[in-house]
C-alpha positions in Angstrom: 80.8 143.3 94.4 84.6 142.8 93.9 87.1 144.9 91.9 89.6 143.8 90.0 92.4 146.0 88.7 94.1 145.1 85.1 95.8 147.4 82.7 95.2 150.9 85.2 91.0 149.8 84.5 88.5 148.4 87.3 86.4 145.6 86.1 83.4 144.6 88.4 82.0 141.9 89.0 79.9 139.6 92.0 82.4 136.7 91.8 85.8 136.6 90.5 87.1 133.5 89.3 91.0 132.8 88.3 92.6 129.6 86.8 95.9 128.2 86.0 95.6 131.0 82.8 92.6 133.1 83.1 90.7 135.6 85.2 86.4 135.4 84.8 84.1 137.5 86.0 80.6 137.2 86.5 77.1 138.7 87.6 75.1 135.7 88.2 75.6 133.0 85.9 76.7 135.8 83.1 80.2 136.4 82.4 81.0 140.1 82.4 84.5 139.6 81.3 87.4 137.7 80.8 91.2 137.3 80.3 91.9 134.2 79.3 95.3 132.8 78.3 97.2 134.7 80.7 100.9 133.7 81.7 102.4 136.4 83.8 99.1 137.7 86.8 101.2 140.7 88.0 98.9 143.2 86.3 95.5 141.8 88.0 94.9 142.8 91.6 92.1 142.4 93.4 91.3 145.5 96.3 90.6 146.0 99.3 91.7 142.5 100.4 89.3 140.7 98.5 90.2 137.2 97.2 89.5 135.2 93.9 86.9 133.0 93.9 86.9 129.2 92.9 85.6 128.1 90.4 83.3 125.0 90.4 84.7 121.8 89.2 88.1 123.2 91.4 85.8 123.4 94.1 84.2 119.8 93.0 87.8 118.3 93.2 88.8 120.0 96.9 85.4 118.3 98.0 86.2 114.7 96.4 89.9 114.8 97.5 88.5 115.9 101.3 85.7 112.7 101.0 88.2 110.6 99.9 90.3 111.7 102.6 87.8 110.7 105.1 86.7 106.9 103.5 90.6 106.4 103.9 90.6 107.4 107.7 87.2 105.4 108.2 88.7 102.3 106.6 91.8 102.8 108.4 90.2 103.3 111.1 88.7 99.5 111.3 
């Protein structure tokens, strides 16, 4: 489970996902909480080293961008 700090209270949650503008948590597929448009992330801290997660369609695009990365090099390769 990860921790996140906001407003002197500790929400918990399994993963911990933060945007551009908002910080999700959930257990499973359920969302727990959320703080959505946020501007200014100083008050939200994660402990004990732990790190956001990302969430799926930003995962989705670092996977397309690293295959398209690789068709470039194979075609360049030829």
């Amino acid at each position: 489970m990860k921790n996140l700090i906001a407003y002197g209270e500790v929400f918990e949650a399994e993963k911990i996902v933060k945007s551009d503008t908002s910080i999700i948590g959930y257990i499973g597929n359920s969302e727990v909480f959320a703080f959505r448009g946020i501007t200014d992330f100083s008050s939200f801290k994660l402990i004990d080293g732990q790190e956001f997660d990302i969430d799926e369609i930003s995962q989705l695009k670092i996977s397309q961008a690293e295959q398209f990365e690789t068709i470039l090099i194979l075609i360049g390769g030829m």
